[in-house]
N, C-alpha and C positions, 0 to 999 in steps of 0.2 A: 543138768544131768549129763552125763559124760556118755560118748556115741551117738548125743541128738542129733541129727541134720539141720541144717538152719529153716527152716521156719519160711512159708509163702506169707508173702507181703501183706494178701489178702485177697479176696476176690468181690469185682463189682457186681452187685447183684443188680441183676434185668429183667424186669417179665412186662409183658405187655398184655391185654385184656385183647381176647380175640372181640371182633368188632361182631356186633347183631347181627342175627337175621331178617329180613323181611320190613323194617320199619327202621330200622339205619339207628339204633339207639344205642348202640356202643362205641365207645371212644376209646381211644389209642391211650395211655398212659402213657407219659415220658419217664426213660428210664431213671432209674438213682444214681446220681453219677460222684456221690461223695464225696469226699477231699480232693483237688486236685492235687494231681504228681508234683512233688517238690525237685526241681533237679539238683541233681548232686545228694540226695538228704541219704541212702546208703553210704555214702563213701565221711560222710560229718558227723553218723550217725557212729556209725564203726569207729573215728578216732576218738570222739567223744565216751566210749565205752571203754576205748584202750589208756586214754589218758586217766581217766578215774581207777579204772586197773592199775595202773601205774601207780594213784596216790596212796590206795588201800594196802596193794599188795605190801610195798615200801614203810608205810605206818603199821601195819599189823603182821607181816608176815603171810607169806604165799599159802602156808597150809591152814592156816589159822583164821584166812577171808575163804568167806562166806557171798557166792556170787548174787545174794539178794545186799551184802555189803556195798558191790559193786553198784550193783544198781540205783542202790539210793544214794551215792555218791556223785552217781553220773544224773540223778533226778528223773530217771523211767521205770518202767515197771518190770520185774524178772523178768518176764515174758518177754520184752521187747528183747534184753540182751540175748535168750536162747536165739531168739531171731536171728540175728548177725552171726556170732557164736554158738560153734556145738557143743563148747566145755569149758571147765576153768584153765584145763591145760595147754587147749588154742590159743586162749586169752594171754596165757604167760608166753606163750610165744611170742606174738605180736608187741608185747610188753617190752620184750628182750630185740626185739626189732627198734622198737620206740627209743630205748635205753641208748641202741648203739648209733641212730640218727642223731641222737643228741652230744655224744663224742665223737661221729664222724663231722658234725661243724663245730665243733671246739676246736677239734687240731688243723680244723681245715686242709686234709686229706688230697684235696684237688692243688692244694699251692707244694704237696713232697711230693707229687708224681711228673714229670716231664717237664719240670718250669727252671731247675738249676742251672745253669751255665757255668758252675765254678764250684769249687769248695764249699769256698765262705758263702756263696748262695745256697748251698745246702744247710751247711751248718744253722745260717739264719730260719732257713723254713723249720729246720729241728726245733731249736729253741721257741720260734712263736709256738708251734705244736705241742711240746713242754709246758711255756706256760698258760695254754690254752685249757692245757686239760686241768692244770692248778684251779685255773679261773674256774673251768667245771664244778671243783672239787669244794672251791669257797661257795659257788653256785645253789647246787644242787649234791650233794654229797650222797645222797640215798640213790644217785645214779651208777654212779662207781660200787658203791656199797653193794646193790644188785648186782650188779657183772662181774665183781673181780668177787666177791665172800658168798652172798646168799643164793643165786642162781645154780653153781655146780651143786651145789649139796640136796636140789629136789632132785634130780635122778642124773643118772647117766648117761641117760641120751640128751640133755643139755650141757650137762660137764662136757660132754662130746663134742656136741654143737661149740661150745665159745671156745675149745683148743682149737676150733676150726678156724674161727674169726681169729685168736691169735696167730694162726699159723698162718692167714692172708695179708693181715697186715705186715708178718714180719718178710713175705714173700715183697709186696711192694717196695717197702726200704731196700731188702736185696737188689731187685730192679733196676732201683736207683745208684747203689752203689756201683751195680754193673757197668750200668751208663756212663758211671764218670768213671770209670777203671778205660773203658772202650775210648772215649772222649777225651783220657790222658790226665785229666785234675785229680784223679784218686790212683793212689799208688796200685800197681796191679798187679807186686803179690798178696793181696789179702784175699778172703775168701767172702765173699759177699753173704752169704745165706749165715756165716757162722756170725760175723759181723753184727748183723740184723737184726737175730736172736740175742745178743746180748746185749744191743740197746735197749730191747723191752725187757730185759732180765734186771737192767741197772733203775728204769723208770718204775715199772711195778710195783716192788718192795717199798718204794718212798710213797708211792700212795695207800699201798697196806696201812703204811704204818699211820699215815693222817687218820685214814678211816679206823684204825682201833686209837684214836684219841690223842695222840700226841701230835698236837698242830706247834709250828715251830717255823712261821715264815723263812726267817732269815735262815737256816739249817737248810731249807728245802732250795733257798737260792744260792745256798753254795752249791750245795749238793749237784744241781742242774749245773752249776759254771764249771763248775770240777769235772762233771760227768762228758761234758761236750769239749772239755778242753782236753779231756783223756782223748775222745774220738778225734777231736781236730790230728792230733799226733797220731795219730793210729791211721789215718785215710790220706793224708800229704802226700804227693807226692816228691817224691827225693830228685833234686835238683842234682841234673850230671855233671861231675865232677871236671870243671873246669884245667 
């Protein structure tokens, strides 16, 4: 149910028998001490409910699962998931959290921020990233499919959210274009932020288009060579004129 607060863990129940009077004939009970605490089991338990969220929402549709769906998915009881979770709309959050863990190491994120020394070092961390996210796509398709189609269209205020995430990641590429504008290997009239933006304008469309069905390897390996060998020409710098 949507506005529950998460749910106490449980509480150990204690009582002890107060001891006799006068002839010493009662005895101390030892308390109940139940299961012992699992460490870590919130934090296995929570991904374990998100990944199951993950398979439901993706096979059935975000409006259309049912968080007792989830549950028996994930092999627990309703009740435990209100536990962790106040709703199904937390949950889809967490979901879209999970989704984009999974393309932040596809393109491996850490190898386009501060590691180029050149062009061509850029260029190569592009294309691994490129076809990283391909491999995603042959991978896991229902991953892509959530964040670029099915995700904006439950409300607004996640269509909101992932213009956010597109608009960070195209803030890093900028970053990076900067760096090598300032470092002299990218030419430094171009405009870094507009640049950025239409790298993820040129990639997008070509994974639209896998995810409504038209798979076409070889298309999709021009397309990335053509598309990087546009940017190569477009971020050179111009050798002075001898």
């Amino acid at each position: 149910m949507a506005g529950r607060g998460l749910r106490s863990q449980g509480r150990a129940q204690h009582g002890r028998r107060r001891q006799g009077r006068g002839q010493g004939r009662g005895r101390e009970i030892a308390p109940r001490t139940g299961r012992p605490p699992q460490p870590g089991l919130p934090l296995r338990r929570r991904r374990q409910i998100i990944e199951a969220a993950f398979e439901v929402f993706t096979a059935q549709g975000y409006e259309a699962t049912a968080i007792s769906a989830v549950a028996a998915r994930a092999g627990i009881g309703q009740g435990t998931v209100y536990r962790y979770f106040g709703s199904k709309r937390e949950i889809l959050d967490h979901v879209i959290d999970f989704g984009v863990e999974k393309v932040i190491d596809s393109v491996r994120i850490p190898d386009l921020v501060g590691t180029a020394k050149s062009l061509d070092d850029l260029m190569e961390a592009l294309r691994m990233a490129i076809h990283g996210m391909y491999d995603l796509l042959e991978r896991e398709p229902r991953v892509l499919r959530l964040l670029l189609v099915e995700a904006g269209a439950i409300d607004p205020e996640l269509a909101q959210r992932l213009f956010g995430l597109e608009a960070v990641t195209a803030s890093l590429v900028a970053g990076e274009l900067a760096r090598g504008v300032r470092e002299g290997w990218i030419r430094a009239d171009i405009d870094p932020p507009v640049i950025a933006h239409a790298i993820l304008t040129l990639v997008v469309p070509v994974l639209l288009r896998e995810l409504h069905g038209i798979s076409d390897p070889r298309a999709r390996e021009r397309t990335a060579t053509m598309m990087l060998q546009l940017l190569e020409k477009t971020l050179r710098a111009r050798r002075a004129a001898s």
